[in-house]
Structures are given as structure tokens and as C-alpha cells.
C-alpha positions as CSV (number, residue, x, y, z in Angstrom):
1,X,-7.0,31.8,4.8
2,X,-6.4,33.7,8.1
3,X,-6.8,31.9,11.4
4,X,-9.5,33.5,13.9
5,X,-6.8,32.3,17.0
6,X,-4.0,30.6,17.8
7,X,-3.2,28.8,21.5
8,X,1.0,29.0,21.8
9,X,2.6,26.7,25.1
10,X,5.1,28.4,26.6
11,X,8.5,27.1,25.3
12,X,10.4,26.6,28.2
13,X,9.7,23.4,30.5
14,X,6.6,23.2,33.1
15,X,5.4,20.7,35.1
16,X,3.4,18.3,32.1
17,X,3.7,17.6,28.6
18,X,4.2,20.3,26.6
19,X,7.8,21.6,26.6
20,X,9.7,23.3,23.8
21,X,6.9,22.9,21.3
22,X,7.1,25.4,18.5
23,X,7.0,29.2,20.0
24,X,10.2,31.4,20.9
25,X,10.0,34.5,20.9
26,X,10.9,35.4,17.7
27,X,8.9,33.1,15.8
28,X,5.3,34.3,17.8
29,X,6.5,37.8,16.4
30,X,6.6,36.3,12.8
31,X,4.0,33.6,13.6
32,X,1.1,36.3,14.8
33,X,1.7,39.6,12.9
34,X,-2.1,41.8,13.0
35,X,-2.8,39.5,16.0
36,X,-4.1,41.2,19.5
37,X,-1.7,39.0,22.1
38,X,-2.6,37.9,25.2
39,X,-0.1,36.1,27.9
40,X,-2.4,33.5,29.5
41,X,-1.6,32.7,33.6
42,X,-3.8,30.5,35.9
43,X,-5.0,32.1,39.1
44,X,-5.3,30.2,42.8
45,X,-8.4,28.6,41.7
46,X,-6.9,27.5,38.5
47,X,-8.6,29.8,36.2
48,X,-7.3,31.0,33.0
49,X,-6.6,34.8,33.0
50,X,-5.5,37.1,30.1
51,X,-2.9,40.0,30.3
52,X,-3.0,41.9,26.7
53,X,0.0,42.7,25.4
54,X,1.4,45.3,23.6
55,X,1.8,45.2,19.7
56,X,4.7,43.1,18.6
57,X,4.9,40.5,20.9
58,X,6.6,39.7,24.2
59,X,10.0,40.3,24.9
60,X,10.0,37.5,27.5
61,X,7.5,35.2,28.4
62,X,6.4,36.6,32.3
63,X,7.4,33.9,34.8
64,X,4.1,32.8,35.7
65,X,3.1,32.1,31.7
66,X,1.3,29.0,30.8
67,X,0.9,30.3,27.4
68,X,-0.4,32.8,24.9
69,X,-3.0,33.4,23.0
70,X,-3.3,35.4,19.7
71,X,-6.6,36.5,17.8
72,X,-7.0,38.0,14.3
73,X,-9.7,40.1,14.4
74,X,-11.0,40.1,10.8
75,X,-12.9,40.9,9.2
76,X,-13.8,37.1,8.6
77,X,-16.6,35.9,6.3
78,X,-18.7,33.3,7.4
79,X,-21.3,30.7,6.1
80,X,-23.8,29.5,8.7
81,X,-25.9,26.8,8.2
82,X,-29.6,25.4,9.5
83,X,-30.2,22.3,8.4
84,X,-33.7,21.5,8.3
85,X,-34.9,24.6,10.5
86,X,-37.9,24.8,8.9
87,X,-40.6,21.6,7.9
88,X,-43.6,22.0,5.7
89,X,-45.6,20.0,3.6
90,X,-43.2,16.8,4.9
91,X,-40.2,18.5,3.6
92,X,-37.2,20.0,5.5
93,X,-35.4,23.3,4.6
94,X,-32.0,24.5,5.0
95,X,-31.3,28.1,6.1
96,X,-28.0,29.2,5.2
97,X,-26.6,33.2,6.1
98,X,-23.8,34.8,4.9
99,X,-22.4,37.1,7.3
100,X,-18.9,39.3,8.6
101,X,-18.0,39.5,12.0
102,X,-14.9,41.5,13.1
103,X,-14.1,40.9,16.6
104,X,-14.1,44.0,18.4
105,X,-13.6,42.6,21.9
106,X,-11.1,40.2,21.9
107,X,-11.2,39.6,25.4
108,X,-15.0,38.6,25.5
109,X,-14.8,36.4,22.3
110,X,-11.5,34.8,23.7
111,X,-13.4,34.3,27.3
112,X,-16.9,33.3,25.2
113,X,-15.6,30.6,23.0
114,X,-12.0,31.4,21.5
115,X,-9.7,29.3,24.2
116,X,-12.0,26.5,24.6
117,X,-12.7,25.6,20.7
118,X,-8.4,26.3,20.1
119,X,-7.0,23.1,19.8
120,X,-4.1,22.6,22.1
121,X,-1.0,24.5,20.6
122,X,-3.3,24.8,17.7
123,X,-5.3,27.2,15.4
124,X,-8.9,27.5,15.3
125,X,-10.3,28.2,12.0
126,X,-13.0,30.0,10.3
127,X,-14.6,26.7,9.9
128,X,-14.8,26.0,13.5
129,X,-15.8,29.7,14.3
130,X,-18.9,29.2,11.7
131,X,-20.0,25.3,13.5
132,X,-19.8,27.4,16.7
133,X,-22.3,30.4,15.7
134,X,-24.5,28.4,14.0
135,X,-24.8,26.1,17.6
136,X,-25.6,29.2,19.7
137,X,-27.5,30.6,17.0
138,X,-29.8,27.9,16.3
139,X,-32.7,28.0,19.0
140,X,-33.2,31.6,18.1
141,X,-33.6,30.5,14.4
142,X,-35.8,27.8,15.2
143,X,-37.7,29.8,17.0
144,X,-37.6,32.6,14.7
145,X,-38.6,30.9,11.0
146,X,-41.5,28.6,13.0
147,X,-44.7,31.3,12.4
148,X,-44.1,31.9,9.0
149,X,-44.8,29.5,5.9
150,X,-42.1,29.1,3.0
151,X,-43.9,31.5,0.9
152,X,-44.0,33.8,3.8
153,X,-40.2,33.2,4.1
154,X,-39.0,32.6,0.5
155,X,-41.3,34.8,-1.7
156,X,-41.8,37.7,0.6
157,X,-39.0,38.1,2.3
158,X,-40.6,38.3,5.9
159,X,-37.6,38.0,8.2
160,X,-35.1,40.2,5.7
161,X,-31.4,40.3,6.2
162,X,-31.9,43.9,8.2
163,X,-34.3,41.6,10.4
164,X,-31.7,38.8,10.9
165,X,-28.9,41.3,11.2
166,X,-30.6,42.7,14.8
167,X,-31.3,39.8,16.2
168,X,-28.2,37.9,15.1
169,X,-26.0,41.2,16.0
170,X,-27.5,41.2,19.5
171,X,-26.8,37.3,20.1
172,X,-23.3,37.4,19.2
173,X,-22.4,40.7,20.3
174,X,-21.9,39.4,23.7
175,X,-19.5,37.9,22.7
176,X,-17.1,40.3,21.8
177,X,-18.5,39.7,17.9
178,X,-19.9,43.3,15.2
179,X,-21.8,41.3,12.8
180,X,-22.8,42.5,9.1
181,X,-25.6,39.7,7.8
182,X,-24.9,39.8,3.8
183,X,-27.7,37.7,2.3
184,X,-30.0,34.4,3.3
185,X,-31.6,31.9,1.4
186,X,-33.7,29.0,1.8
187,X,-32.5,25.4,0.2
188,X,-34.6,22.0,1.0
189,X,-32.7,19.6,2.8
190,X,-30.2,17.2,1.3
191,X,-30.1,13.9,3.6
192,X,-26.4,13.4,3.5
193,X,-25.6,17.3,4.3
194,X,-28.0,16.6,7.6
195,X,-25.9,14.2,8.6
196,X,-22.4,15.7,7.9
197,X,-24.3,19.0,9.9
198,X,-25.2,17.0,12.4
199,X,-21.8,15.5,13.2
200,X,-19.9,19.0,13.0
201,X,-22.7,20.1,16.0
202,X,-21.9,17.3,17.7
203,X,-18.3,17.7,17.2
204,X,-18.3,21.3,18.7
205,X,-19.9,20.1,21.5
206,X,-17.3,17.1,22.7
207,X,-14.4,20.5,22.1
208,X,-16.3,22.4,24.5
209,X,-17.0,19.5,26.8
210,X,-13.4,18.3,27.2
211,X,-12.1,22.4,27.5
212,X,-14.6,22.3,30.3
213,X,-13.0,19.2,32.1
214,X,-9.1,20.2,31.4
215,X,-10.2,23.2,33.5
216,X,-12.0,21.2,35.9
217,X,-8.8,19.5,36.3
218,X,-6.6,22.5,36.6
219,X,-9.2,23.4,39.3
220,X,-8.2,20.0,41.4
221,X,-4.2,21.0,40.3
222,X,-4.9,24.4,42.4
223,X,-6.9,22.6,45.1
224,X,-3.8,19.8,45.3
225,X,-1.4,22.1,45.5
226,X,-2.8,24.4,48.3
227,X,-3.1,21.3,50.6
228,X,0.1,20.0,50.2
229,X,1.5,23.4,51.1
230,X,-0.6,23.7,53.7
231,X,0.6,20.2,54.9
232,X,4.0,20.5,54.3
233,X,3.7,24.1,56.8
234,X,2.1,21.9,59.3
235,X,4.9,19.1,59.0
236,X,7.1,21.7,59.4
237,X,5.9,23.6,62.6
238,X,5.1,20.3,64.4
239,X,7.4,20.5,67.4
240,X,6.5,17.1,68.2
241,X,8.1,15.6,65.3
242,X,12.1,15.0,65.4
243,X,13.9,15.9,62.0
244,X,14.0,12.4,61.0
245,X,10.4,12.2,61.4
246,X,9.6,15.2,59.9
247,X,11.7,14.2,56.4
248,X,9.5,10.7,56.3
249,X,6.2,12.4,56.5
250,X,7.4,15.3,54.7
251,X,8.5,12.2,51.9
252,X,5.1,10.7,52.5
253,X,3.1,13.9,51.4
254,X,5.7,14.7,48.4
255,X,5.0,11.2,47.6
256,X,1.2,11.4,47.6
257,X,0.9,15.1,46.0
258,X,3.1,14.0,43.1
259,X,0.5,10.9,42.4
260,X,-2.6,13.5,42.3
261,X,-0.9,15.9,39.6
262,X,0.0,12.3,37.9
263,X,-3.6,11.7,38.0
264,X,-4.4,15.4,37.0
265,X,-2.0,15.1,33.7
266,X,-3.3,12.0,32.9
267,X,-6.9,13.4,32.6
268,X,-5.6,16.2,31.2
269,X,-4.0,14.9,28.7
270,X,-7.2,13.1,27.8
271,X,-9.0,16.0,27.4
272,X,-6.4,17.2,24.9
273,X,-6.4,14.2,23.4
274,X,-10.7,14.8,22.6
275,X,-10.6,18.4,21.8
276,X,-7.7,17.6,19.0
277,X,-9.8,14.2,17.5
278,X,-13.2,16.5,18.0
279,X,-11.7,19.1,16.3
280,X,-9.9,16.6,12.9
281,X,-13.3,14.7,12.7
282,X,-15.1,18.5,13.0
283,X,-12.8,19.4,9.7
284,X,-13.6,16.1,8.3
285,X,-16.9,16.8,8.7
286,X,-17.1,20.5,7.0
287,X,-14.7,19.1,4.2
288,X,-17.3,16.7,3.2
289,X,-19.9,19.2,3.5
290,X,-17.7,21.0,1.2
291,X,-17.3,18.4,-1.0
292,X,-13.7,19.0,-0.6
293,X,-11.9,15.7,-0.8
294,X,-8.6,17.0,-0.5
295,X,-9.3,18.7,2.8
296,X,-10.7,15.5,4.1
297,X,-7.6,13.5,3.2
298,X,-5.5,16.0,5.0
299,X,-7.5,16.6,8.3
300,X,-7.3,12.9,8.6
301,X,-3.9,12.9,8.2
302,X,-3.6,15.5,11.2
303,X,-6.0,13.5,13.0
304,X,-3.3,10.4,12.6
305,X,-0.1,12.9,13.8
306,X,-2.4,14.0,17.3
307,X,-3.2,10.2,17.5
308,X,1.5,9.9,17.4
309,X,1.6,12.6,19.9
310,X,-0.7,11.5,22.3
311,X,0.3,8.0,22.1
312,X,4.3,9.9,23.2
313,X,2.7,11.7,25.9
314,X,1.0,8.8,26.9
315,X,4.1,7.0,27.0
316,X,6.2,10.2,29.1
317,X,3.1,9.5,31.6
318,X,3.5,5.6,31.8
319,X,7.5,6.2,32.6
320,X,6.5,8.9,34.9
321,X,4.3,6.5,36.9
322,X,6.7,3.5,37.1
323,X,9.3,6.4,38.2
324,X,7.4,7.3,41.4
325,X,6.2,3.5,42.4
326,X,10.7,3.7,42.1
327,X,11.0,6.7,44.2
328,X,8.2,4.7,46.6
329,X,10.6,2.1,47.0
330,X,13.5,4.0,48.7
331,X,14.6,4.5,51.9
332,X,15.9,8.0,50.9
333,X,13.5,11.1,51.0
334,X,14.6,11.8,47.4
335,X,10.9,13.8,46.1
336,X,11.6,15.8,48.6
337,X,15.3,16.4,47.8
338,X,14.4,17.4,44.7
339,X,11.8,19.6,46.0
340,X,14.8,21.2,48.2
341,X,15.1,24.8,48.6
342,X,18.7,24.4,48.4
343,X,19.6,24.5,44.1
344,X,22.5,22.2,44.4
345,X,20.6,19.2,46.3
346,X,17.7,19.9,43.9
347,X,20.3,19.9,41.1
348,X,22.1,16.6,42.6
349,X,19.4,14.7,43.2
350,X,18.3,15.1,39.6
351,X,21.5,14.0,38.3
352,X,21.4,11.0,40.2
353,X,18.0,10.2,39.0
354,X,18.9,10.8,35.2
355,X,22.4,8.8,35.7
356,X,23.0,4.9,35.8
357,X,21.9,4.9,39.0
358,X,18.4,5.5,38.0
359,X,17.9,6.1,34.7
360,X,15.0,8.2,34.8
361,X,14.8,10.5,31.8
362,X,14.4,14.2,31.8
363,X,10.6,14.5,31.3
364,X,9.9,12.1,33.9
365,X,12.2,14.9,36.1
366,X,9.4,17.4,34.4
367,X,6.4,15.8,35.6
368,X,7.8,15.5,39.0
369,X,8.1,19.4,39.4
370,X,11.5,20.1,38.2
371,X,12.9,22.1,36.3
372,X,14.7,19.6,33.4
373,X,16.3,21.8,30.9
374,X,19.8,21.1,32.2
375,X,18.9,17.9,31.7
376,X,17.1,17.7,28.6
377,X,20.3,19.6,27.2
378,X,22.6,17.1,28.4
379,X,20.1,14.0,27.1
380,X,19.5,15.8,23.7
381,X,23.5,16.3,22.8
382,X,23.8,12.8,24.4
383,X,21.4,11.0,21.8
384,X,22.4,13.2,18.7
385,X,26.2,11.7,19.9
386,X,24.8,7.9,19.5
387,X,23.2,8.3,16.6
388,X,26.2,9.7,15.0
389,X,28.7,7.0,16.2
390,X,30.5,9.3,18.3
391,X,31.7,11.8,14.7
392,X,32.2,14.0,17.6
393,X,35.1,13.3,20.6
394,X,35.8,14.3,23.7
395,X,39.3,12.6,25.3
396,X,40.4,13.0,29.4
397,X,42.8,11.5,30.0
398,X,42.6,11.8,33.7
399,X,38.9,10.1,33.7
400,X,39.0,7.6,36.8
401,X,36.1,4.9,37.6
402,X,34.4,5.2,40.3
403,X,31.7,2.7,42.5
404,X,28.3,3.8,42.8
405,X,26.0,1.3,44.2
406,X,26.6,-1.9,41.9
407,X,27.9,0.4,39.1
408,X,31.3,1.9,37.7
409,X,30.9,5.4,36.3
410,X,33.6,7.7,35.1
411,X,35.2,10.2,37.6
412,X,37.4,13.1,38.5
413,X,39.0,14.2,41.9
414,X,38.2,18.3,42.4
415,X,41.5,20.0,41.5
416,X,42.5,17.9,38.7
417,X,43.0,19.8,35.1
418,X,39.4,19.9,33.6
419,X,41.4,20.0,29.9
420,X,40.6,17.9,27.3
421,X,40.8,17.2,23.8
422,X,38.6,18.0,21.0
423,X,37.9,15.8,17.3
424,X,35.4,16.3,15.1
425,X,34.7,14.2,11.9
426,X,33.1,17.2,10.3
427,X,33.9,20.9,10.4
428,X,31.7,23.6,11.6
429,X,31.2,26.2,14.4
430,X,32.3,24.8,18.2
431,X,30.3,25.2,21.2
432,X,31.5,24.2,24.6
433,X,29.1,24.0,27.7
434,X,30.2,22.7,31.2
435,X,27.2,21.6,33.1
436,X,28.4,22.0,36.6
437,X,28.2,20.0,39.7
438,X,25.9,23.3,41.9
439,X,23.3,23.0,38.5
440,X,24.8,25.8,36.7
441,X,25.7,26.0,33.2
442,X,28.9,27.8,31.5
443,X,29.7,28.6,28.1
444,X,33.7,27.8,27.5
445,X,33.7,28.1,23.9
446,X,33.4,30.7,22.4
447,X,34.4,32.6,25.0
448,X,36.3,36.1,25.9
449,X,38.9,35.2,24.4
450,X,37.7,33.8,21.4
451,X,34.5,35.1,19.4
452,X,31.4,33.3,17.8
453,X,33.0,33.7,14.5
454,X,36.4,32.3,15.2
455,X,35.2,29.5,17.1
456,X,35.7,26.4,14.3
457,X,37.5,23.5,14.3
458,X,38.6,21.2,10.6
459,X,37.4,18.0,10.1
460,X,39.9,15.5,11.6
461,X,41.7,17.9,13.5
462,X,42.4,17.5,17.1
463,X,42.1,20.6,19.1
464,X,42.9,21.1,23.1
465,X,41.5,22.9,24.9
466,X,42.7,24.7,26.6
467,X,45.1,25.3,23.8
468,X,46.0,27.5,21.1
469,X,42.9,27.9,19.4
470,X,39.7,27.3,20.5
471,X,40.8,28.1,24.4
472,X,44.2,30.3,24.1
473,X,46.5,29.0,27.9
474,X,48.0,32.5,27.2
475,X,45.1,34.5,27.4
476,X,44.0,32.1,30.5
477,X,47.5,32.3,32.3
478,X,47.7,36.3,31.5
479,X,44.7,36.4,33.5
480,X,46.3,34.5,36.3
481,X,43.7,31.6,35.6
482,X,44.2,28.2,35.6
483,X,42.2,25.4,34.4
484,X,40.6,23.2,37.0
485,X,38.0,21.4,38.3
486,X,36.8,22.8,41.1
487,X,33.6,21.0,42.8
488,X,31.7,20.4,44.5
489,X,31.5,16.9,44.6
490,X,28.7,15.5,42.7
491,X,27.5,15.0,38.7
492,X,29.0,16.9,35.8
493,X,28.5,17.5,32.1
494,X,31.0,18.7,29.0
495,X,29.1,19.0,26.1
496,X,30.8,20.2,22.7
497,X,28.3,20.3,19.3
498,X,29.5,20.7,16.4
499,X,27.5,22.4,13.8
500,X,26.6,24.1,10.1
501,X,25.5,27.6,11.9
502,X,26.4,29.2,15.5
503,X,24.6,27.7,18.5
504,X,24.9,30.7,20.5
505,X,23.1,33.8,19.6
506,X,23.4,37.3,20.3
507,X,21.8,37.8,23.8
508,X,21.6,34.1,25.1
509,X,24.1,34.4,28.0
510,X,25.1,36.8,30.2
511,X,28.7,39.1,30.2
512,X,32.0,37.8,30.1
513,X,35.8,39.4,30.0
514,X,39.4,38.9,29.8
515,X,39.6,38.4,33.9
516,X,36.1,36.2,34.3
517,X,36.1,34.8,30.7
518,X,33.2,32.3,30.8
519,X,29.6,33.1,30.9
520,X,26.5,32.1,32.7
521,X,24.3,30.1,30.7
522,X,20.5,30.8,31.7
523,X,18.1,28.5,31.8
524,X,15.9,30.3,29.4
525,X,19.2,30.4,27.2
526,X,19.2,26.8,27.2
527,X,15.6,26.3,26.3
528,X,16.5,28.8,23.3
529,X,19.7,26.1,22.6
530,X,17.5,23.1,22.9
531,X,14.6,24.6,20.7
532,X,17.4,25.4,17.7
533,X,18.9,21.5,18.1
534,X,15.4,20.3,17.8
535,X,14.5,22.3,14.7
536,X,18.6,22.4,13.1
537,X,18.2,19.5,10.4
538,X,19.9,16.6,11.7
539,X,22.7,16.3,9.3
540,X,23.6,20.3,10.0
541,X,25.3,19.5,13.5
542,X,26.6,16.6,15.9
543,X,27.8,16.6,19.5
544,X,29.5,15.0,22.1
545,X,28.6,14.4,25.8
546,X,31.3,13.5,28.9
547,X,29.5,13.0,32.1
548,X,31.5,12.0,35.1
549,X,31.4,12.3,39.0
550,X,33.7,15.0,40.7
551,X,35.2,13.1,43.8
């Protein structure tokens, strides 16, 4: 059956929870064909907004994108019920209408009822549409039925589908909704359905309640923000203050506006957490209704995988927590380091967070305002290389060690050759990524020289690179190029996967040629990379990370 919306995150990291959940750009254009689109942004006061889009999709998400929402606009058939509307003679009486609704202005139904029912990153269904209608509808039907007597009702047809069709049209017309009422009857009341009805009403209402305080929260997330600007400006333009002063309070604010969003996801996430068991025990509810015993066996079953994800985020939100009572600790102004303006002390700062010294994880780096994906690429090839017992190899020779703190981590002086070597216990395509020590990312393999296509390596097989293969020195030393690490000082990555079907697709990263032969990875081009590695079956592709300090 065809959904009546869908709620998409955007798949590419933001401060929170949600990151590279289901949703690139090509699968939305498979995902919502005959959908109206709409690219949902937040205004100052925290207030969802909704840009249409044209037909087939976005191109690229809009920078400011929280998310997108797509609606189906029918028609749709729907059942609504009325349980025991109507009492006479001591017995109750069900009312149940038959009706189509096409929704004719999206906007208005989307703004009405649409994003507030839609489960996060979820689909809400005819089911949920009908518990909806039949809430709004039901003082008028009350109201309506209570002059007449069953005869009056039943026999003579008193309040006749044309009736209901006016009065129902009006009601949910302003809500974007063109409504054709196809029949009504009258049924007495069946205890056990009561109940069930009851619970779905109830149900509806505990969606709409916790929609109402996520955007209560998102309200605060607005407020928060514009006072800690507002306070940084005034840290800033305080002549009074020296520079070292200035960095401790400006610490001190970073340090108290990153606890209030910590609060604010928590919440949040709560919310979420409500709509998505509202809306399980709300299909539970209408599959027992039903009588449909397999629906309720799988709705609880989705019920049990929201319970898995929550219990995660809550988890992410726990290490988040413990990492800024960390950051608390320090002497060093580090928040608002990796708040800097500057993209390699940002970038630096993360790194050393994410390294030995620390040990923070990426999406703790995510819920303290930055932008992980490097990081999350680097953690994600990292894991998949444990898990595999190292099937794929990376050798350097010229890898030092290096004190930092209390620990010894591997290191390499700037102007030493970055060349390594290459082993694989499986055969497949080769990608090569250098995460450098300024926060950008470049593809080395494939590369100018060499294309997608050619870029494989045997099973067993050492290969240099540079070498004759997968990096040709001839092609490099034609050029006049050498082969170097070149700084700055600070954290670096080599990452090299291995896999059943190219990593790299056509338009992930920018030009290259034979005189500038590596190209600049994106950040949106590694959320694309990360996305595929998430989804890729895990036996179709390994990896290998080598992380060291340029000295």
C-alpha cells in the first residue's frame, strides 16, 4: 500500500543523532517517485519551513537542509471509525465512513498534521492518516448524530452520505484534504473494539504531543544559539579583557552552550523516542482492530528495533556527556579550538580528540558541533580493518615513534617519502585516500594516471605505491613530481579498501590531470563513501588504516 509521507534526515552529518541514515540522493529519487518534495530548513526561531521542489528530486541537498519531506497525494481510501458515538436504549453504536481524500495542498496537510504524525525518518501510513481524521472529526460527529434516534439514522437515512460529505469536506479541507464520503453505516458497539479505538486515539495524541515538544526544543536550540553568539561578540569586543582572558571566558561560554544543546538532544531524542513507540503501539492497536495477527507480530517487532536505536543514541549521548565533563577538565581552550575559524586548528584539534590522546569517537565530535565525516571515514575503514585481522596491509618503512603526553604513537618527519606498500588477502578494486594534516582529503588511487577500472590489485600480491601499477613513478617523475610528505605538522590518515565493486563513483571528487594528478575529496563525497561502506555487505570489501603524526 502507498505511504501518505515520508520524513528523510539529511545524509550528511549535523550536530545530533541522525547521520548517514538511509537517503542519498539517488535513492530519494527511487525512494519517492509520484511524491510532491519538500527540503525542510529551520528558521531563527527554530521553526520548520518547507521549500517545494521540483519533480525528480534534489540534485543536492541545500546547505541549510535538515531534511526532506515527501507526500503522495492519493487518492487514498480511508475507513474512519466512531466508536460508540451514538447511545440508545443502554446500547452504544459504532459509526464507521468510507471515504477518499486526495491531498490537493500538500503544503497545508504537511503544516496541519503530516510532519508531526511522520515518525522520525519514517513513513506515515494510511492507518495513521485514518486514527487522525477520525480524532478531529469526532466532536462534529458527536455532535452531529445526538438529535436523531437509530431509526432516524439507520432506517431513514437522515444524515445521508451527501450530508456527511459537506460537513466532513469542510472540516478537513483546511487542511489541504478534497474528500469524496462513499458510504456509512451504523454497527452496535463491540467492547473489545472500544478499547483497541480508544488506545489508537490515545496513541495519536502522545505523536502529536511529543512533535509538539521536539519543536519546543528546537525553539530553546535557536534561543541557545543566539545568546551564545551574542556572548561570544561581547567576549570579543571587550577591550578590557587581555587575549588570555578573553580565550578562558570565551572557553567558559563554549563550555556552557555545548551542555544546553546536550540537554536539548537529550530531550529531543526523547521525543523521538515517544513518537516512534506511539506510533508501533498505534499499528498494534489498528492490527488488532483488524484482526490482523500478522501485522501485530511485525509492528512489535519494529517497536523492538526503535527500542535498539534509541538505546545507541542514548549511548552516543552518554559518551558525549562524559566527553565534555573531559574537555571541563583541561587547562587548554580546546571547544573553542574546535570551534576555530581557522580549518586546520578546527581539523587538529579533532584529530587529537579522536587519537590516543583522547579517544573520543567521531559522533561525540558530532554532537559538539563538528563536522566528523573525516573522521567517521577514518573510524569506519579503521573498524572494518579489526574485524578482518588486518586481510588488508599497509607497510612504511620509515614510520618513527613519537611521545605524546604518556603515549608512543607512530610518526613521520615532513619531507620523508610518503610511499608505501600495499597487500591484500583478497582481490578486488583499490582505493587510496590520504587524510591530510590541514583536514583535507585526497584521492591517490585511482588517480590521473590510473583509471577506476584499472585500479585492482591480486590476492597476495604486494603492490608499491608509488610503483608500477597502481601509482606509475614514471608518470609522477614525467610530471616533475615527487612523492613526499609535505605537512604541516599534525595528524594524518592513509586509508586503502579493498573491495567487490568501485568505491568511487562518477562525480564524487573534483578534476584531476597528468601535472596535478590527485583530487580533492569533498566532504559530501565522503558522506556518499561512508553511506556505500555502511550498506556494501560486509564480506564485499576490507580496508586498512595508517594514522601517524607528521613531525
Amino acid at each position: 500500500m502507498q505511504p501518505v509521507a515520508r520524513v528523510f534526515d539529511r545524509p550528511v552529518p549535523r550536530r545530533g543523532l541522525r547521520r548517514f541514515l538511509p537517503g542519498t540522493e539517488a535513492s530519494l529519487a527511487r525512494d519517492t517517485q509520484g511524491a510532491a518534495l519538500f527540503i525542510l530548513t529551520r528558521d531563527g526561531r527554530g521553526a520548520t519551513r518547507m521549500t517545494r521542489l521540483p519533480e525528480g528530486g534534489p540534485k543536492a541537498w541545500p546547505e541549510l537542509a535538515e531534511g526532506m519531506a515527501a507526500l503522495w497525494p492519493g487518492p487514498h481510501t480511508l475507513r474512519l471509525s466512531f466508536t460508540g458515538c451514538k447511545e440508545e436504549a443502554s446500547t452504544k453504536w459504532d459509526l464507521m465512513i468510507d471515504l477518499a481524500t486526495r491531498l490537493i495542498k500538500p503544503e497545508s496537510f504537511l503544516e496541519a498534521c503530516g510532519l508531526a504524525l511522520t515518525p522520525p525518518n519514517g513513513t506515515m501510513t494510511v492507518s495513521l492518516l485514518e486514527s487522525w481524521c477520525s480524532t478531529r472529526l469526532r466532536p462534529l460527529i458527536v455532535q452531529s448524530v445526538q438529535q436523531y434516534t437509530l431509526v432516524d439514522l439507520r432506517q431513514r437515512d437522515s444524515l445521508p452520505a451527501s450530508w456527511w460529505q459537506k460537513q466532513i469536506g469542510s472540516a478537513l479541507g483546511e487542511c489541504g484534504m478534497d474528500v469524496v464520503v462513499q458510504c456509512c453505516r451504523w454497527q452496535s458497539a463491540d467492547a473489545e473494539r472500544q478499547e483497541q479505538e480508544a488506545k489508537r486515539a490515545a496513541e495519536i495524541a502522545r505523536i502529536a504531543e511529543a512533535s509538539a515538544r521536539e519543536t519546543r526544543a528546537r525553539e530553546r536550540e535557536a534561543e541557545e544559539q543566539a545568546k551564545h553568539e551574542a556572548r561570544m561578540r561581547e567576549i570579543k569586543a571587550n577591550v578590557r579583557l587581555s587575549e588570555a582572558e578573553k580565550d578562558h571566558q570565551s572557553e567558559l561560554q563554549a563550555r556552557q552552550y555545548q551542555k544546553a544543546l546536550l540537554d536539548i538532544d537529550i530531550e529531543v531524542e526523547s521525543t523521538r523516542m515517544a513518537r516512534e513507540r506511539a506510533a508501533a503501539e498505534h499499528a498494534v492497536a489498528v492490527a488488532i482492530l483488524n484482526r490482523d495477527f500478522k501485522a501485530v507480530e511485525m509492528a512489535e517487532v519494529r517497536a523492538q528495533d526503535a527500542e535498539r536505536r534509541h538505546e545507541t543514541a542514548a549511548a552516543a549521548l552518554e559518551r558525549a556527556a562524559v566527553a565534555l565533563q573531559s574537555l571541563a577538565e583541561q587547562a587548554e581552550p580546546l571547544l573553542t579550538k574546535l570551534a576555530a575559524a581557522d580549518a586546520r586548528t578546527a581539523f587538529q584539534t579533532a584529530e587529537r580528540l579522536v587519537s590516543q590522546e583522547f579517544g573520543f569517537t567521531s559522533d561525540v565530535l558530532d554532537m559538539l558541533g563538528f563536522d566528523a565525516r573525516r573522521q567517521l571515514l577514518v573510524e569506519s575503514v579503521r573498524q572494518k580493518a579489526a574485524a578482518d585481522a588486518d586481510s588488508v596491509r599497509l607497510t612504511k618503512v620509515e614510520i618513527r615513534s613519537r611521545d605524546i603526553g604518556t603515549r608512543r604513537v607512530p610518526a613521520l618527519a615532513v619531507n620523508t617519502p610518503l610511499s608505501f606498500e600495499l597487500q591484500a588477502s583478497r582481490a578486488g578494486y583499490v582505493t587510496v585516500l590520504n587524510v591530510g594534516t590541514s583536514g583535507r582529503t585526497w584521492l591517490h588511487v585511482p588517480s590521473a594516471y590510473v583509471k577506476t577500472a584499472d585500479a585492482r590489485i591480486v590476492a597476495g600480491a604486494p603492490a608499491a605505491i608509488p610503483g608500477s601499477a597502481l601509482l606509475p613513478w614514471n608518470r609522477l617523475r614525467a610530471q616533475g613530481l615527487d612523492y613526499l610528505e609535505v605537512g604541516p605538522p599534525g595528524w594524518e590518515h592513509l586509508l586503502a579498501v579493498v573491495s567487490d565493486n568501485p568505491l568511487i563513483e562518477a562525480g564524487d571528487v573534483g578534476a584531476s590531470n597528468d601535472g596535478s594528478p590527485f583530487a580533492l575529496v569533498s566532504p559530501e563525497a565522503i558522506a556518499a563513501m561512508i553511506a556505500r561502506l555502511q550498506s556494501w555487505p560486509a564480506e564485499s570489501w576490507s580496508g586498512a588504516c595508517l594514522s601517524f603524526v607528521v613531525v
